[in-house]
C-alpha positions in Angstrom: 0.0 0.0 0.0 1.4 3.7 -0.7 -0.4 6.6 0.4 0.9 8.7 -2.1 0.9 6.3 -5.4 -2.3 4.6 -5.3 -1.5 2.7 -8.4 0.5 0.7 -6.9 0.6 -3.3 -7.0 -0.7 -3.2 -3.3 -1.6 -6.9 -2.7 2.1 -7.2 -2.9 2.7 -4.7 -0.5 0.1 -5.8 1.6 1.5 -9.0 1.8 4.5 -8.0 3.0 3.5 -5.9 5.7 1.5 -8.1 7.1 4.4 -10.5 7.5 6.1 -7.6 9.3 3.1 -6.7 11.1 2.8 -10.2 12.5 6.0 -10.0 14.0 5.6 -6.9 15.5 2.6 -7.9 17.3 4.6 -10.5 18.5 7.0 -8.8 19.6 5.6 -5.6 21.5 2.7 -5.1 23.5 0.6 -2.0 22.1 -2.0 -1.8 24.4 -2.0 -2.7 27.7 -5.1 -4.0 29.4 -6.1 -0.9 31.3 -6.3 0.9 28.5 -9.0 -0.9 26.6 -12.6 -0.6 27.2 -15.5 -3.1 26.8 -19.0 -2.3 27.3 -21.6 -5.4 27.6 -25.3 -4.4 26.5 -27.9 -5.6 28.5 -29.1 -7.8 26.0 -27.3 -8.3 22.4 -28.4 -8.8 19.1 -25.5 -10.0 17.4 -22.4 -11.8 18.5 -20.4 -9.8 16.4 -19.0 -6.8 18.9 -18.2 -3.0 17.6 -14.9 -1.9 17.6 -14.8 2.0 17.8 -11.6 3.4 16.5 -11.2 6.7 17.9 -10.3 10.1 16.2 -7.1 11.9 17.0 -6.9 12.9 20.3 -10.4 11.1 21.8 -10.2 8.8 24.4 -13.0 6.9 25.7 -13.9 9.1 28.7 -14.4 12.0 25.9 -16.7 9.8 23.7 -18.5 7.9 26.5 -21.8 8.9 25.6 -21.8 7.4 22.1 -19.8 4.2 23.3 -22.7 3.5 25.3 -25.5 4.6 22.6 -24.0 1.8 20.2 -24.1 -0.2 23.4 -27.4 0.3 24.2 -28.6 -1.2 20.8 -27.7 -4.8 22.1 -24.1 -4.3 20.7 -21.1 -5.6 22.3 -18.2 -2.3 22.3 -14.7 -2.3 22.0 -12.6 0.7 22.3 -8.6 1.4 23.5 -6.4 4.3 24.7 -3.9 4.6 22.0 -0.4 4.7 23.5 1.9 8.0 22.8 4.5 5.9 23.2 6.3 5.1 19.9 7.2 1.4 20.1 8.0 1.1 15.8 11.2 1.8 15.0 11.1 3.8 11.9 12.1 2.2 8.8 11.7 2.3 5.0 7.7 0.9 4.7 4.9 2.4 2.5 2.4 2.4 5.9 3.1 5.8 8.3 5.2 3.7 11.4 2.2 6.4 13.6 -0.6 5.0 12.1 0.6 1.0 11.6 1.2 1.4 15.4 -2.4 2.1 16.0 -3.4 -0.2 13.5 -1.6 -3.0 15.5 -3.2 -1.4 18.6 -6.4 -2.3 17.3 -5.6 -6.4 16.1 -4.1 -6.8 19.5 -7.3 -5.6 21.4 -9.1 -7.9 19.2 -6.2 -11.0 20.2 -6.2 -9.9 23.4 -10.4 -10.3 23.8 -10.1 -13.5 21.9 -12.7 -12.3 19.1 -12.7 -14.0 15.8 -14.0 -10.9 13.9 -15.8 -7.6 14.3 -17.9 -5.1 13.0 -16.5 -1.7 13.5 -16.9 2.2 13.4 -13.6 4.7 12.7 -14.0 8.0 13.1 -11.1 11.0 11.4 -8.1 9.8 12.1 -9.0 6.2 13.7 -11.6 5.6 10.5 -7.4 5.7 8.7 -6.0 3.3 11.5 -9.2 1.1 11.0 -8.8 0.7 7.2 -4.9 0.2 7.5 -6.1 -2.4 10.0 -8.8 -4.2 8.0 -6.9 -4.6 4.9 -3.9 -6.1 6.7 -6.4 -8.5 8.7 -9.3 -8.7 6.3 -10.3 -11.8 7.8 -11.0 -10.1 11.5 -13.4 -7.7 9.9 -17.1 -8.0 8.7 -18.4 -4.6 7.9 -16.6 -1.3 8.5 -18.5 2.2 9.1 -16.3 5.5 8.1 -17.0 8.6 9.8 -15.6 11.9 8.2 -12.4 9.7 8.3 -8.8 11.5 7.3 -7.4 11.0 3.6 -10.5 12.4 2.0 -9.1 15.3 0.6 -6.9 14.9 -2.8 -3.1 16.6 -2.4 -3.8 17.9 1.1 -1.5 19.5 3.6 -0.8 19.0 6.9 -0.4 23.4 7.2 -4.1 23.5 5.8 -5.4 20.4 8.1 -4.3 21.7 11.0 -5.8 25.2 10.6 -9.2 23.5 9.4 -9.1 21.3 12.8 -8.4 24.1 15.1 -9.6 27.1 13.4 -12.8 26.4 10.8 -13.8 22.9 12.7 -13.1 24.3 16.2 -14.9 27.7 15.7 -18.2 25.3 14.4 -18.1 22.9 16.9 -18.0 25.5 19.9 -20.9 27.1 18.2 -22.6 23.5 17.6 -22.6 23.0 21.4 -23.0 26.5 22.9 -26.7 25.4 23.7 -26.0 22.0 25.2 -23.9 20.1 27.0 -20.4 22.4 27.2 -19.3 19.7 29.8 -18.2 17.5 27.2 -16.9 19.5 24.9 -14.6 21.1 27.1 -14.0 17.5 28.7 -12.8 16.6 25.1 -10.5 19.8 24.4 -9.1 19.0 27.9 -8.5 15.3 26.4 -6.8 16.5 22.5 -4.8 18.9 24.6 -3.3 16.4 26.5 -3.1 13.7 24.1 -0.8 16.3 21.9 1.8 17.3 24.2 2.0 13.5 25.3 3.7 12.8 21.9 4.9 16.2 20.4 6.9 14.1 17.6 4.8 11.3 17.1 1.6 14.3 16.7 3.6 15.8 13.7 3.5 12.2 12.1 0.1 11.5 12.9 -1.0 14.1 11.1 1.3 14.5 8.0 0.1 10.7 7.4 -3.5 12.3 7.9 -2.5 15.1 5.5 -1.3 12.6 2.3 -3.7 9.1 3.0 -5.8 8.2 -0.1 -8.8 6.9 2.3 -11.2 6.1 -1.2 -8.0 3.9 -2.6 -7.7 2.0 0.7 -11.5 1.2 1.0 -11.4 0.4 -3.0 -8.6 -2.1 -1.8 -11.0 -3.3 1.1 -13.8 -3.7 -0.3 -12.0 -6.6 -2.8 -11.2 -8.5 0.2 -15.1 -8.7 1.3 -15.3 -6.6 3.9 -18.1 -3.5 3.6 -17.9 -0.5 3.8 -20.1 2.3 4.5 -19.4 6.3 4.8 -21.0 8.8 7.3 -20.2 12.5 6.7 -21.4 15.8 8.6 -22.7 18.4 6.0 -21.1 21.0 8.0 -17.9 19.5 8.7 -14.9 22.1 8.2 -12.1 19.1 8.2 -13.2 17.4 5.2 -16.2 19.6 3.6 -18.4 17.7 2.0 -18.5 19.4 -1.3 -15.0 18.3 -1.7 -15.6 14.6 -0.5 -18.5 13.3 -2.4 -16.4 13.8 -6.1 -14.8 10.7 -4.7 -17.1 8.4 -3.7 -18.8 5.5 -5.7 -19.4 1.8 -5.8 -16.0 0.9 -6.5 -14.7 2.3 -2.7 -17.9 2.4 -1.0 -21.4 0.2 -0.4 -23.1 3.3 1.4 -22.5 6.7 1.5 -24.7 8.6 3.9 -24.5 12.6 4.2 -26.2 14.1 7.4 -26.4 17.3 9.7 -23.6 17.7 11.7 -20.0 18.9 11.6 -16.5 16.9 12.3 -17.1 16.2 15.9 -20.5 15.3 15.8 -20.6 11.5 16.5 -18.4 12.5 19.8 -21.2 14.5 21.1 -24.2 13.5 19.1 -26.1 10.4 20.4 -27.6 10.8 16.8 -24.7 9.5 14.7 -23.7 7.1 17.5 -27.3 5.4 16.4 -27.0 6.3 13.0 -23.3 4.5 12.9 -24.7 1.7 14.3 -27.9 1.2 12.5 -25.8 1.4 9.4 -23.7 -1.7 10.6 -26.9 -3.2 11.2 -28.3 -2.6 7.3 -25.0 -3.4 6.5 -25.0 -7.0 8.0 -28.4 -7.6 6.2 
């Protein structure tokens, strides 16, 4: 896989990597068992849990509210802290060593819990750790849900990324939540602020790989393996404006692509795309 040559013979690459990418999970731990959180419905519906792969900077205190939506649906939930440690070495591979590492994060939670394969739901940044993820493990996934995930936008910059986060996104989502619940939107700022200065270094990479992923080439990739995919984005999101996304999307990287109210943040602090994620999983599965 290359981010920046999608052309690429990629099931060669792929194939390599995930020889390396077995070894590695071998030979580090990525997430310790503190860190990853399981929520048990009080009565499921499908065997098959949901993994939620978080965006850059959100933990699961910060999106509690729609970890426990998706739980309250019957659905088992699966979530991790992602370490700002960086255990990779860096060396000459076409995946970003930041983003494999959270990519491994996620197949060892899945090892660690003894699950054979899951459903699950990536938002921004974790919707790119989820699809590096899936199409090294294709087998450990069913269906995959996208939410306003990174690499949507064609010959991006990590200068113009990080000024739509904080300035355009930051601006809408403090208006978005003015009139509710300013508890947890200043509970997640707290939570991003931390998470950066955790990992200064290991930040810069994060979102440089952010900045150049080609997210509609991976899922084109994914969806040849058999695992679905679906797209959620906010018609008022300032990361990845939708005007600019949906030139990209069509049957060949995609099985749904669903457009709703909502900016970049929204399935943090919206119960509504917590269910609508979910719900989509479920249509999927059918």
């Amino acid at each position: 896989m290359s981010f920046e040559q999608p052309d690429l013979n990629s099931e060669n690459i792929y194939e390599k990597a995930r020889s390396e990418a077995e070894v590695l999970l071998g030979k580090y731990d990525f997430v310790e068992d503190r860190d990853i959180t399981e929520i048990n419905p009080e009565k499921s519906k499908d065997d098959v849990p949901v993994f939620v792969s978080p965006g850059w900077g959100v933990t699961p205190e910060s999106q509690e509210e729609s970890l426990e939506t998706i739980a309250g649906e019957g659905r088992k939930v699966l979530t991790a802290s992602f370490s700002r440690e960086k255990k990779i070495e860096q060396s000459d591979r076409d995946i970003p060593t930041a983003e494999l590492q959270k990519a491994l994060s996620i197949i060892e939670v899945i090892n660690k819990k003894g699950i054979d394969k899951v459903d699950a739901v990536g938002h921004s940044e974790g919707g790119l750790n989820l699809v590096i993820a899936a199409n090294l493990f294709p087998e450990k996934f069913r269906n995959i849900v996208l939410i306003s995930p990174a690499g949507m936008i064609e010959n991006d910059s990590s200068l113009n990324l990080i000024k739509r986060f904080i300035v355009d996104e930051g601006l809408q989502e403090l208006k978005d939540n003015k009139n509710s619940d300013m508890g947890s939107f200043f509970k997640y700022m707290k939570e991003v602020f931390k998470y950066s200065i955790k990992g200064l270094n290991l930040s810069y990479e994060e979102i440089s790989a952010c900045a150049v992923a080609n997210i509609f080439q991976m899922t084109k990739e994914l969806k040849e393996k058999g695992v679905g995919v679906g797209f959620i984005c906010g018609v008022n999101d300032k990361v990845f404006p939708i005007e600019e996304v949906i030139n990209n999307v069509g049957k060949e990287n995609s099985d749904y692509f669903v457009s709703t109210k909502g900016d970049h943040g929204s399935f943090i602090f919206n119960k509504k795309h917590a269910l609508l994620a979910e719900n989509l999983l479920d249509n999927m599965k059918k």
